[in-house]
Every structure is written in structure tokens, then in C-alpha cells.
FIFI-158425 format. One record per residue (C-alpha): residue number from 1; x, y, z. Coordinates in Angstrom, 3 decimals. Each point is the difference from the previous one (the first is absolute). Example, Ala and Ser with C-alpha at 12.3 -4.5 7.8 and 13.67 -1.06 7.14 Angstrom:
<pts>
seq,X,Y,Z
1,12.300,-4.500,7.800
2,1.370,3.440,-0.660
</pts>
This chain:
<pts>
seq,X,Y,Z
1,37.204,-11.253,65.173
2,-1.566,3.262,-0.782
3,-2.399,2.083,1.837
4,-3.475,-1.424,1.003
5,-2.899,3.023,-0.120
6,-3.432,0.031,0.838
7,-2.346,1.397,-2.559
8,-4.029,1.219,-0.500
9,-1.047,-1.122,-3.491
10,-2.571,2.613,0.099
11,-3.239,0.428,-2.201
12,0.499,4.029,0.177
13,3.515,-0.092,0.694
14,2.979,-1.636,1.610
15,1.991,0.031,2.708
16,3.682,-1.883,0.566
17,1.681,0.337,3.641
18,2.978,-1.452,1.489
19,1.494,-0.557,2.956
20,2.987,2.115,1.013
21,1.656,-0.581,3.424
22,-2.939,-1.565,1.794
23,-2.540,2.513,-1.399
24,-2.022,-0.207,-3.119
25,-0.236,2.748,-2.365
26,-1.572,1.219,-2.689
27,2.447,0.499,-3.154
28,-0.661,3.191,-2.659
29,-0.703,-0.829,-3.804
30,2.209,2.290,-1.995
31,-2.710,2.349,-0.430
32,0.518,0.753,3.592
33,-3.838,-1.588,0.948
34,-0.312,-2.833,2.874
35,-2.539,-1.132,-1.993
36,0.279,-1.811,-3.909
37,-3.507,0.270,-2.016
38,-0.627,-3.647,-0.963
39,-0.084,1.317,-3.431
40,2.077,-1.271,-3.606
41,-0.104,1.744,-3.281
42,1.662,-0.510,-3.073
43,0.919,3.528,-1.726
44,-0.408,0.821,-3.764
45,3.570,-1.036,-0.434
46,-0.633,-3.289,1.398
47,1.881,0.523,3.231
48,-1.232,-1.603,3.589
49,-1.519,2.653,2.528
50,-0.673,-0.881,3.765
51,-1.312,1.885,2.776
52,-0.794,4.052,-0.684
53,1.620,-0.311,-3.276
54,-2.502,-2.251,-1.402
55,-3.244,1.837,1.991
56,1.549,3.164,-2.020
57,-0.630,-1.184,-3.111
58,-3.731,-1.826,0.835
59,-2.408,2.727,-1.722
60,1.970,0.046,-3.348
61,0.877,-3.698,-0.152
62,-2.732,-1.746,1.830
63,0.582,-3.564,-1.827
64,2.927,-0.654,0.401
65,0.485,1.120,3.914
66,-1.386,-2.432,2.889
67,-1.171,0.664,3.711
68,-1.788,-2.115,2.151
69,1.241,-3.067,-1.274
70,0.051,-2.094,3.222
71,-3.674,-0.020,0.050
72,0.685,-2.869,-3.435
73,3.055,-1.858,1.807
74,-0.881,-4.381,0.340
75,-3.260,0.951,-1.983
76,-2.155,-1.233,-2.421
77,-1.579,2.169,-2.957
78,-3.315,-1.517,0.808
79,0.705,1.029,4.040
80,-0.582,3.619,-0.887
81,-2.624,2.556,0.317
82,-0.941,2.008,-2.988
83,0.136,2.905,2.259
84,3.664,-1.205,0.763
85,0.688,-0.403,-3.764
86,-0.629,3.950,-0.449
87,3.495,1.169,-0.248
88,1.958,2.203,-2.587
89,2.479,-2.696,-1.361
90,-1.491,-3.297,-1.602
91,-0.281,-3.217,1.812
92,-0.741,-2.785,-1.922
93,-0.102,-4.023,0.740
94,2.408,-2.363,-1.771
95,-0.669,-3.908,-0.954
96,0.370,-1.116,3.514
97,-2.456,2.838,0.859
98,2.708,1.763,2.188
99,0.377,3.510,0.043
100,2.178,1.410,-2.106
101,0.687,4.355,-0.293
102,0.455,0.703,-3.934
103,2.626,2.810,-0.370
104,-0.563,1.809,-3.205
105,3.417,2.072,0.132
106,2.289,-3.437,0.012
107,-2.324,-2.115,-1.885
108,-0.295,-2.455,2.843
109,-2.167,-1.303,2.778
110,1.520,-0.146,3.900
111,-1.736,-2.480,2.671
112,-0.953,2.521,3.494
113,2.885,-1.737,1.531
114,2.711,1.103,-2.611
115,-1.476,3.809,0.277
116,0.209,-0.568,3.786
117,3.571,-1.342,-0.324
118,1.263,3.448,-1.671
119,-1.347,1.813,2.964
120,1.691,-2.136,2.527
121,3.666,-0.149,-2.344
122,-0.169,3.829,0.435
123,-0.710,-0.227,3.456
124,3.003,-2.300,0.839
125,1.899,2.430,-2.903
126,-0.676,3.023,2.501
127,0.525,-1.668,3.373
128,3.586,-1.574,-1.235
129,1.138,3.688,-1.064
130,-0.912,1.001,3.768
131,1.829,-2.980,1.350
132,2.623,-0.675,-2.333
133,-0.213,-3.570,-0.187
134,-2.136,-2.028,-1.918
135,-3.564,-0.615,0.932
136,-0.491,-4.622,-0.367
137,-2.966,-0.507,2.380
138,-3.303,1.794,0.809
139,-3.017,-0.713,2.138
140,-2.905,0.883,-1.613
141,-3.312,0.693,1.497
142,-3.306,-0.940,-1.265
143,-3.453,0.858,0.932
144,-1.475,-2.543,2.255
145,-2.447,-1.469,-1.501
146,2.120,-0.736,-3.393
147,-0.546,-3.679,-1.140
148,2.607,-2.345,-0.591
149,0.025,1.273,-3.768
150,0.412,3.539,0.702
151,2.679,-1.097,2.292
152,1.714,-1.979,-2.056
153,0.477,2.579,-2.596
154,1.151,2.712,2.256
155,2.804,-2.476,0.434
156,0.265,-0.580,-3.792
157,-0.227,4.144,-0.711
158,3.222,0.224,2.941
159,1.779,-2.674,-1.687
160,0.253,1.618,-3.251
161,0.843,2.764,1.258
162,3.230,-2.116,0.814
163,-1.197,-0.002,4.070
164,0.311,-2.636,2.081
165,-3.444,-0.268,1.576
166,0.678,-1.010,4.027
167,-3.513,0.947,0.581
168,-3.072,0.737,-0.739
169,-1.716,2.043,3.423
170,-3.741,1.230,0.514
171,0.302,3.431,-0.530
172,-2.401,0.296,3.230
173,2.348,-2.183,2.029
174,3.127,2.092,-1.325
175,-1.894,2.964,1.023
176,-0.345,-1.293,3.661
177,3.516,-0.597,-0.110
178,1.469,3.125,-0.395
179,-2.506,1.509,2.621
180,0.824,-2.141,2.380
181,3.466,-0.764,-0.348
182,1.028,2.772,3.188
183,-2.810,-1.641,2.306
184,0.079,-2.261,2.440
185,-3.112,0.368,1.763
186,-2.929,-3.044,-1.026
187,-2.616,1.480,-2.077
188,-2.587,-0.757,-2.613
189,-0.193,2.208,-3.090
190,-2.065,0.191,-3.309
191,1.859,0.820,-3.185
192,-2.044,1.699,-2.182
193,1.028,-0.001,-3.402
194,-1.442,1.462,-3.255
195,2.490,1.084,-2.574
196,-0.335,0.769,-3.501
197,-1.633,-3.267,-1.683
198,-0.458,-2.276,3.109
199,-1.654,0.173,3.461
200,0.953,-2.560,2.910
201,-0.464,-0.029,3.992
202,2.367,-1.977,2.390
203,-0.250,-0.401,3.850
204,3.323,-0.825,1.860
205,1.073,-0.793,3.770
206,3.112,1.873,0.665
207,2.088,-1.072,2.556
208,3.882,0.534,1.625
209,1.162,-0.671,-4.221
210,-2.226,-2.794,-1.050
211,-2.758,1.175,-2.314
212,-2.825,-1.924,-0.997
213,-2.551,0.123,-2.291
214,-3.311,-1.078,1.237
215,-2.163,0.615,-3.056
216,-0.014,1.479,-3.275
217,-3.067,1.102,-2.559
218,0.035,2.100,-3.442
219,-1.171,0.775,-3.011
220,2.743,0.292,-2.947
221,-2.296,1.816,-2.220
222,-0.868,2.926,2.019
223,2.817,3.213,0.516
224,-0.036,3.537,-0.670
225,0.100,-0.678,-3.663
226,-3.908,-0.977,0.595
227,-0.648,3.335,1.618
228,1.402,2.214,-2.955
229,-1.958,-1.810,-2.419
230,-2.448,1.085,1.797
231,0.758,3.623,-0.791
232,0.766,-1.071,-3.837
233,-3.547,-1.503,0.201
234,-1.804,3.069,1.312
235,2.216,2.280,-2.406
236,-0.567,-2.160,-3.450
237,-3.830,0.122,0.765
238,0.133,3.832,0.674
239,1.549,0.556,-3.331
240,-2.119,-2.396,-1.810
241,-3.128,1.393,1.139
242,0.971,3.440,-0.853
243,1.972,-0.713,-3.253
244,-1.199,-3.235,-1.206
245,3.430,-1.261,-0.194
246,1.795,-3.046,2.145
247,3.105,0.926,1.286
248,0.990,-3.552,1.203
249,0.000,-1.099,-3.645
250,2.933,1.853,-0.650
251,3.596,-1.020,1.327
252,1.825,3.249,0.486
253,-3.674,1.651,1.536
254,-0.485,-3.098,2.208
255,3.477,0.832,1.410
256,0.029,3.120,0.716
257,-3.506,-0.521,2.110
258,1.726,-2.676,1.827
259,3.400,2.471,0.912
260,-2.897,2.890,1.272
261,-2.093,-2.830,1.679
262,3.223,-0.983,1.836
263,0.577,3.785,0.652
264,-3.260,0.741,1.216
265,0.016,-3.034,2.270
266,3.107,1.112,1.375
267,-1.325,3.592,0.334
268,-3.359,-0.898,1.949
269,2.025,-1.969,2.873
270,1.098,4.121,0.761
271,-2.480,2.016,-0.880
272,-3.949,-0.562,-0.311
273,0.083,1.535,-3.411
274,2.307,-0.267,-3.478
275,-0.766,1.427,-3.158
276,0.574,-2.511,-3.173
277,1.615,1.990,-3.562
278,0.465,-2.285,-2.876
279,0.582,2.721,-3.288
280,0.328,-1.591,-3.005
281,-1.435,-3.117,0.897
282,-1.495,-0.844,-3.204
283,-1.238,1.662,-3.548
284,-2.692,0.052,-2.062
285,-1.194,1.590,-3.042
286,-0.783,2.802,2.100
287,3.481,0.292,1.482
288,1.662,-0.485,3.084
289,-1.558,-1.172,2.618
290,0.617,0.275,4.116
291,-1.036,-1.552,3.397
292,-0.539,2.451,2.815
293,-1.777,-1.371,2.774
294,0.621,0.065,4.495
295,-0.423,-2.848,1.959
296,-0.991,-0.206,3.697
297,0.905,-2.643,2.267
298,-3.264,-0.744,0.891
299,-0.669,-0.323,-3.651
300,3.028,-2.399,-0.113
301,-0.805,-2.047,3.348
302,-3.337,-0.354,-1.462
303,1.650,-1.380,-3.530
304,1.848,-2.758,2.371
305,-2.700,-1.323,2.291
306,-0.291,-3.709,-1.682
307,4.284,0.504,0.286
308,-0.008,0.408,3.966
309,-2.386,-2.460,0.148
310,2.081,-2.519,-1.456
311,2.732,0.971,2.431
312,-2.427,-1.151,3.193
313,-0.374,-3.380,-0.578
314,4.151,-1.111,-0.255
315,0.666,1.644,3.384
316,-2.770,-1.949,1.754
317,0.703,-3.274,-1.493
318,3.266,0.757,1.309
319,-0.960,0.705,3.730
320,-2.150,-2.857,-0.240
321,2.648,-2.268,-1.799
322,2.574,1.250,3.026
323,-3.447,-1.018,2.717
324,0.730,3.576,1.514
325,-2.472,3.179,0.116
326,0.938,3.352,-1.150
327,0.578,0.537,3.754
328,2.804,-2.090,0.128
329,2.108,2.371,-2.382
330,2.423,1.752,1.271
331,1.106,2.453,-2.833
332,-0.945,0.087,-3.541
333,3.256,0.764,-2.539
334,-1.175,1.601,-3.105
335,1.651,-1.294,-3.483
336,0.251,0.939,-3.577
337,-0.978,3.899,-1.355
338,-3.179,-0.470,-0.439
339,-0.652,-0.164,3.753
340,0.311,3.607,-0.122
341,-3.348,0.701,-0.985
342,-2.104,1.264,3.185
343,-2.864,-2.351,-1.501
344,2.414,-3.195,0.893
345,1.100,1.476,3.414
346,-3.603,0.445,1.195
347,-0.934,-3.577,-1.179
348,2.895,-0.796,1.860
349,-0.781,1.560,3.039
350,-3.538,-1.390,-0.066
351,0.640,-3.431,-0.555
352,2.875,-0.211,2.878
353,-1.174,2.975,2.265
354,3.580,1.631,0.226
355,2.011,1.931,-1.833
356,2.699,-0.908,-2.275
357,3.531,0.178,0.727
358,1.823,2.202,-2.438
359,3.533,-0.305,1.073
360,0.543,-2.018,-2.852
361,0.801,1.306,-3.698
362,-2.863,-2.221,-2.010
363,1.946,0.226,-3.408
364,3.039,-1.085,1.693
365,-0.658,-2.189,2.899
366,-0.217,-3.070,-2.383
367,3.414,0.575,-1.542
368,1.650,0.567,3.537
369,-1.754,-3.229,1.288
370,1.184,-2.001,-3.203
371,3.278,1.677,0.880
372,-0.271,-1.630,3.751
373,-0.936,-3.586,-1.198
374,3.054,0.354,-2.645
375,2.376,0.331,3.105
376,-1.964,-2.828,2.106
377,1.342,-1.981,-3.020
378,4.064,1.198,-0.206
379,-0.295,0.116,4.059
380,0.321,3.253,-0.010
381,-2.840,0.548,2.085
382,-0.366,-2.623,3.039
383,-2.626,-0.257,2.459
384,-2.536,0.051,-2.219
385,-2.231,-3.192,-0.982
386,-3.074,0.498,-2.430
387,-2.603,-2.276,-0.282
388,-2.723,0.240,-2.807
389,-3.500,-1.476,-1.352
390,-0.604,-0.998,-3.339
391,-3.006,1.705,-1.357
392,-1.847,-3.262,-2.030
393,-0.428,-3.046,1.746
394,2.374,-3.027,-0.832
395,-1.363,-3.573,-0.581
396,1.259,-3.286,-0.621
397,-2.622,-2.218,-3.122
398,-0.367,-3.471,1.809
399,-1.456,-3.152,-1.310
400,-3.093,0.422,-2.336
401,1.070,3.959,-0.608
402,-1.037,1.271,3.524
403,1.987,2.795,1.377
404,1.239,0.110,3.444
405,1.050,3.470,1.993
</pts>
């Protein structure tokens, strides 16, 4: 049997870890990056693209390259937002009213889960040229608060990528995992995660190797994604109220806001100021025309307000779910990139009145924990017993169609 890996099917980007004589570590793409941009393109020639390759090419090729695609995994086309429909490529729904991704370049259409599958072939392609075996089996994580459906076809998306699925693991509980796989002491922590495309909160009990989840909360439609569109929002109206022109209407315009909204996100988590040049950005009769503009991070807090807000509510129905008090936390483990942003650390802090432990790596700490719950699996890892919550409640119909918890 070959090698069994743990990997983070990102929204942003991906992650695949292993372990390696009792320890889990993170393995290198080819490109030399810890870190694989959930991204697939097809190039003019028709070829397949994952990763940095494919972000490369996103300006001049906008159609047929795809990020962000987990956000459409186990959903319906009449599930989605027509904010979350606003996207360079075309999504369309077939007869079933699935969710199909057309792809001009090849003349075809791909299902999320087949886009998702080329990212996770290349990641078992790069982590069996570090090991030199074959990659068969992967754990997976998911976010949370992923229903059956979305789970389901993170399963389907591994297995045709030729993986043998062992697992699919909350990416808050695989968090947990990997920061407390070295401690023995009992404590109760709050893993706080918000990645790219989904948001979810998870309070454990640690204690002497057994981990257990106590409660779990989310929201799968909230992640950094939803705080750069903020910053394509406030540049598009900018530009149309000075130009009269839409810039959102346009693929290759549309993208390139999102790559400087991303940018500037990153930017303002470092400094309280970052200037925003887009030459060329579009042309009219008149010629050429640019976007110059600076934006403040009070200016981009202020943009996010309804955002944080939405981030309150999943951590107290946690605590509450979990009958404990913010008191009764005793660290708070920060997840995902887009907890970088002081914003998030100062909700943080206010909600749980401590601050939060930063010993872990938030873009890796999922992989590493996936990595952990891979060994639990081959035995490579003892002394370790995980128990988790499933985030929906299960019923049984009885007679006359009532259900019973």
C-alpha cells in the first residue's frame, strides 16, 4: 500500500503534509512554495495549469482559469448568491440544475468537483516526487459546517483524482490537532477559523491525547474572498462615478480589481495605508484609461463592518452550544490567512478577552493536522483518540412522518 497524506483543499490555496518519522511536515510544490493556489487554467494551447501557473495567466485568460471553486462543491445553482455568481469564468446550471463551469478553451463544461480533483492529482503528483512512492490515500479536511452534500463531493473530487478518501476531518478539529499533538496538560481551546471562502468556530477539551470536540458553528459563505469584494466594490463605484464606466462588467477588468483587492487586503494587515495602481485598466474613445487611488484601513475596516458582524454570532452559538462562557477558554488558536487582519484579531480578543495564540502557522496548521489524523489511521501515531460533533442534527422519520433526534 502506498503512502497515506493529509491534505487542506483550500478556497485560496492548498496545503498537503505528511508524516515522516513521527512528525508531520509540510511538503514543497515544485515551485518551491508550502503553499498551492487553489487555482486551474487551461492555456491557449489547451494544456492543464494548477497552482501559480494557472494564477499567471488569470488577467489575459480570465474564462477559462478557475479559483475559488470550493465555495460551488455539493451545491445547487439555485443555492447561490448573485453576489457569489460574480466571478471571471462562466458558471452556468445544467438540466438537473447542478452547477456546471463552461470552459471555452476545451469546448467543455467541468462539475466544481472535477476542477477540485486536478488540484488535489497535482498535489499527490508533488508529494509522491518528495517521497518517492506513490501517494493511494488522503485525509481531507472540510470546513465544519459543510453539509452532507458538500461532503460527499469532496470525497467524489479525491476519488477522481484516483485517492482513496480515508477521511474526511473538520478543518477546525484538524487544526486542534496539530496544536495539540505535543501537550499533555487538560485544556479548553477555541479554533478560530476563517480562510479564504468559509468561516467556522470549534471548541475542544484537550486532555493527556484524547481530543474532543464539544461544539462547532460556521458559516460556509463567509471568507476573505467576501472582504476583497469589498475593495472591488468600493473601487468599481469609484471609477464609475468618475468615468461613467462599470468595471465589473468586464472579465479581464473585474480580475485584475480582484488580484489588487487581494493585494491591498494583504497590504493593510502591515501597514495602515496602501496605494492602489491599475494602468491600462480600460479604454475609451478618449484613450487609455487608469485607476489611481490609496486606501486606509480605517477606510477598509469601515467597508467590512456588516462582515465582522457576521463573524460574532458563530462563535457565541458555539460557547453556548459547548454550555461554557468565554471565561472558560483557555487559549484561542487562530486558523486560515485571513485571520491576519488586525480587524479579526481585535474581534477576537473582544469576544474571548485574551489574546490569541500564534504559535501556530494558520495556512498550514490544517494540512499538518490532516497529516496527524492520516497517521492515527496507518498507526503511525498512537496515543491519540479524536472524538468529533456533527454540525446538523440527525433524525430518524417515525410513523405518520415525525422526526425523532
Amino acid at each position: 500500500m502506498g503512502k497515506v497524506v493529509g491534505i487542506d483543499l483550500g478556497t485560496t490555496n492548498s496545503v498537503i503534509a505528511v508524516m515522516e518519522g513521527g512528525k508531520p511536515v509540510v511538503i514543497a510544490n515544485s515551485e518551491g512554495m508550502r503553499t498551492t493556489p487553489s487555482v486551474v487554467g487551461f492555456s491557449n494551447d489547451g494544456e492543464q495549469l494548477v497552482g501559480q501557473m494557472a494564477r499567471r495567466q488569470s488577467v489575459l485568460n480570465p474564462q477559462n482559469t478557475y479559483s475559488a471553486v470550493k465555495r460551488y462543491m455539493g451545491r445547487r445553482y439555485a443555492e447561490l448568491s448573485p453576489e457569489s455568481k460574480r466571478v471571471p469564468y462562466t458558471i452556468r446550471k445544467d438540466e438537473s440544475g447542478n452547477i456546471k463551469i463552461k470552459c471555452p478553451r476545451l469546448r467543455k463544461e467541468f462539475a466544481p468537483e472535477e476542477v477540485s480533483a486536478m488540484i488535489l492529482r497535482k498535489l499527490a503528483e508533488e508529494a509522491t516526487r518528495y517521497l518517492g512512492e506513490p501517494v493511494t490515500g488522503a485525509v481531507i479536511t472540510v470546513p465544519a459546517y459543510f453539509n452532507d452534500a458538500q461532503r460527499q463531493a469532496t470525497r467524489d473530487a479525491g476519488r477522481i483524482a484516483g485517492l482513496e478518501v480515508m477521511r474526511v476531518l473538520n478543518e477546525p478539529t484538524a487544526a486542534s490537532l496539530a496544536y495539540g499533538l505535543d501537550r499533555r496538560e487538560q485544556q479548553t481551546i477555541l479554533v478560530f477559523d476563517l480562510g479564504g471562502g468559509t468561516f467556522d468556530v470549534s471548541v475542544l477539551d484537550i486532555d493527556d491525547g484524547v481530543f474532543e470536540v464539544k461544539a462547532t458553528a460556521g458559516d460556509t459563505q463567509l471568507g476573505g474572498n467576501d472582504f476583497d469584494k469589498k475593495i472591488v466594490d468600493w473601487l468599481a463605484d469609484q471609477f464609475l462615478e468618475k468615468e461613467s464606466i462599470d468595471l465589473r462588467r468586464d472579465r479581464q477588468s473585474l480580475q485584475r480589481l480582484m488580484e489588487a483587492a487581494e493585494k491591498a487586503k494583504i497590504e493593510l494587515s502591515g501597514v495602515t495605508v496602501t496605494d492602489i495602481n491599475l494602468p491600462f485598466i480600460t479604454a475609451t474613445e478618449d484613450g487609455p484609461k487608469h485607476l489611481e487611488t490609496r486606501l486606509v484601513r480605517s477606510q477598509f475596516e469601515d467597508l467590512c463592518r456588516d462582515l465582522i458582524g457576521r463573524l460574532r454570532s458563530p462563535v457565541k452559538q458555539a460557547l453556548a452550544d459547548a454550555n461554557l462562557t468565554s471565561r472558560d477558554i483557555d487559549e484561542v488558536v487562530l486558523v486560515g490567512g485571513s485571520t491576519r487582519m488586525p480587524m479579526v484579531k481585535q474581534l477576537v480578543r473582544s469576544l474571548i478577552d485574551r489574546e490569541p495564540n500564534e504559535n501556530v502557522n494558520p495556512d498550514e496548521v490544517v494540512a499538518v493536522g490532516a497529516a496527524i489524523q492520516a497517521g492515527i489511521l496507518t498507526q503511525e501515531v498512537r496515543d491519540i483518540m479524536l472524538l468529533d460533533v456533527i454540525p446538523l442534527s440527525l433524525g430518524l422519520e417515525t410513523i405518520g412522518g415525525v422526526t425523532k433526534n
